[in-house]
C-alpha positions as a Markdown table, in Angstrom:
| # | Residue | x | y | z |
|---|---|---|---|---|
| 1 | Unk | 198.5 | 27.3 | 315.0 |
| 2 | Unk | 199.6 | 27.9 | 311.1 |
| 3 | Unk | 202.8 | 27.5 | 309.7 |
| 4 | Unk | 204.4 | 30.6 | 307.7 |
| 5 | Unk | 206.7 | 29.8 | 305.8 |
| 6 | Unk | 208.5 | 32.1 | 303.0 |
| 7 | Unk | 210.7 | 30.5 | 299.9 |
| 8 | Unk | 213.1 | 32.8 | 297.8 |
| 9 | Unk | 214.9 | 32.0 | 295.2 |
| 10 | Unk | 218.0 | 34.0 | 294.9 |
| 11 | Unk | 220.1 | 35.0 | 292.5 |
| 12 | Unk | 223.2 | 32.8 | 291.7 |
| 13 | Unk | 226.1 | 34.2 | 294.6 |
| 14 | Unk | 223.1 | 36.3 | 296.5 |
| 15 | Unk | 222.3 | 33.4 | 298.7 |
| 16 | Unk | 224.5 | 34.8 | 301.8 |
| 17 | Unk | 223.4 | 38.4 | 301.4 |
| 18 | Unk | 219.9 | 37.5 | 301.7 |
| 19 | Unk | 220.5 | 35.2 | 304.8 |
| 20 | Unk | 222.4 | 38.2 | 306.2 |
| 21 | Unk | 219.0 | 39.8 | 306.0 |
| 22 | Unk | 216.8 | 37.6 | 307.0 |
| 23 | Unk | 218.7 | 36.6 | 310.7 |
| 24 | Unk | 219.4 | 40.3 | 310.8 |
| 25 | Unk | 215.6 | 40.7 | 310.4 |
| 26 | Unk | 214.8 | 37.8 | 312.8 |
| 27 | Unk | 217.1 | 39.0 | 315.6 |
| 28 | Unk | 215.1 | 42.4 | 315.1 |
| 29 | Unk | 211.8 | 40.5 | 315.1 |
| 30 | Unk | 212.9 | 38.3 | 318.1 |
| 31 | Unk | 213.4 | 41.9 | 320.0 |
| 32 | Unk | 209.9 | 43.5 | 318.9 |
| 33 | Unk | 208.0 | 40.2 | 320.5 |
| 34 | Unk | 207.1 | 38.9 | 316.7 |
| 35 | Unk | 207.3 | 34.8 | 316.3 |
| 36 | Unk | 210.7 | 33.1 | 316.3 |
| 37 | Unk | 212.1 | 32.9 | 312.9 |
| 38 | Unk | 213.9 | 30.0 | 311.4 |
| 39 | Unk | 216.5 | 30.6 | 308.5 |
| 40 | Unk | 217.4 | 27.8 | 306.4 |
| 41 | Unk | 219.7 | 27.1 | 302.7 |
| 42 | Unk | 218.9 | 24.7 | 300.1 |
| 43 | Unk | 221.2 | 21.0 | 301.0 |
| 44 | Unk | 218.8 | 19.7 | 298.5 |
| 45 | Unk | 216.1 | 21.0 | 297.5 |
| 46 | Unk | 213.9 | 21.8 | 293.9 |
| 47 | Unk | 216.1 | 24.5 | 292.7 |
| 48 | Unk | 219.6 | 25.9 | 293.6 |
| 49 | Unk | 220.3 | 28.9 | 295.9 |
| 50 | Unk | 216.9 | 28.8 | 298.0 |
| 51 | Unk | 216.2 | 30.4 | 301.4 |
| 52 | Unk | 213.3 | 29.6 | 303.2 |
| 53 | Unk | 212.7 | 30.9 | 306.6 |
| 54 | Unk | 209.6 | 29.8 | 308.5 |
| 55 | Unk | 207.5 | 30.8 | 311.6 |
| 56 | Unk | 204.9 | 29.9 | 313.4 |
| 57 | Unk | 201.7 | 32.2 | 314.2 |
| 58 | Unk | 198.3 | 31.8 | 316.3 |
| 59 | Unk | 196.2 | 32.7 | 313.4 |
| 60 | Unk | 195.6 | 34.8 | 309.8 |
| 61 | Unk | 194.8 | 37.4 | 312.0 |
| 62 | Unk | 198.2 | 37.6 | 314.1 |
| 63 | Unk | 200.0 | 37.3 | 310.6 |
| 64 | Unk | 198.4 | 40.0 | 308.8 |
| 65 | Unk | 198.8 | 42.3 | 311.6 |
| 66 | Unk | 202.2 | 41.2 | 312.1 |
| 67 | Unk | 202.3 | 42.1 | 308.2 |
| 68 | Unk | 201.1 | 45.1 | 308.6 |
| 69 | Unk | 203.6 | 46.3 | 311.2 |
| 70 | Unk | 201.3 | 45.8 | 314.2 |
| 71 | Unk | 203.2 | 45.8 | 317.3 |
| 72 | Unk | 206.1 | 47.7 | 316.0 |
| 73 | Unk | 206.9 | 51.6 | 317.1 |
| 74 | Unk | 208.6 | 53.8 | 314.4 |
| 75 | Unk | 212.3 | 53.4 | 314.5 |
| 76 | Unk | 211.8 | 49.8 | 314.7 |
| 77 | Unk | 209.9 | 49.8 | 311.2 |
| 78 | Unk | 212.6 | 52.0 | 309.5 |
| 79 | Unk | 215.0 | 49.5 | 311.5 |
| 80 | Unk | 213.4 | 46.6 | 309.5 |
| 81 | Unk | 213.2 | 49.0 | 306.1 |
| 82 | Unk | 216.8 | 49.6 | 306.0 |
| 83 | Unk | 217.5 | 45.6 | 306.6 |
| 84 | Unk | 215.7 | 44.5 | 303.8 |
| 85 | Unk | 216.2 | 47.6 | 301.3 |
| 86 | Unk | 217.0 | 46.2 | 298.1 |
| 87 | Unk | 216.5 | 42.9 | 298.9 |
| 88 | Unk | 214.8 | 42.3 | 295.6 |
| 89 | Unk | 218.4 | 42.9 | 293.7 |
| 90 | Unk | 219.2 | 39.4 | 295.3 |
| 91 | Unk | 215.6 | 37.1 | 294.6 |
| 92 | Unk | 214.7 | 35.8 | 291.2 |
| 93 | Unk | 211.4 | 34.9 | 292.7 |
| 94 | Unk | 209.6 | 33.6 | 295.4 |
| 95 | Unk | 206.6 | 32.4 | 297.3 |
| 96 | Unk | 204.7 | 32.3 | 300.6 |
| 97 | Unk | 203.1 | 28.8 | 301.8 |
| 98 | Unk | 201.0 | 28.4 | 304.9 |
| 99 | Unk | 200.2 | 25.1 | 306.8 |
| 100 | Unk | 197.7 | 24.2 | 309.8 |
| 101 | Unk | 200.1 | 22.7 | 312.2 |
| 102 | Unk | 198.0 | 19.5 | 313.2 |
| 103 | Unk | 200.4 | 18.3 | 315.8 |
| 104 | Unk | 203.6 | 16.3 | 316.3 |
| 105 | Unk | 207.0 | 17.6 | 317.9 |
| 106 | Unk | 206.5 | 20.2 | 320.3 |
């Protein structure tokens, strides 16, 4: 089981348009069968106005074909377009990190 977990750092005041997206995108995620998403803010954290939503998947292989829109029909791909369209007018940057769950907490 691995660990996805996605880090973006928004622009000053864009941190609660980009959660918007991001639980929009996971309730539409949820609906299509894909892994539940967790969306979290910084309390603390290295640098001001982060996001970070994480999920869990079976393997690289589920991942990329999740990334790849496997599993989604049409309408549910334009669905997910028009959530995230100009997303990138809210992030100064981000980055992807993925862990090998080893155990603990189920």
């Amino acid at each position: 089981m691995l660990l996805i977990r996605e880090i973006m750092y928004c622009k000053p005041g864009k941190v609660r348009p980009m959660v918007e997206k991001f639980l929009a995108m996971a309730k539409l995620s949820a609906k299509v069968g894909m892994p539940k998403m967790r969306v979290m803010t910084d309390y603390c954290a290295e640098r001001y106005w982060t996001l970070v939503a994480e999920m869990e998947v079976a393997s690289m292989d589920d991942f990329e074909r999740m990334m790849q829109g496997g599993g989604q029909n049409r309408d549910e791909m334009k669905e997910l377009e028009n959530i995230m369209k100009d997303y990138h007018d809210f992030v100064e940057s981000g980055r992807r990190e993925i862990y090998k769950i080893e155990g603990g907490a189920a």
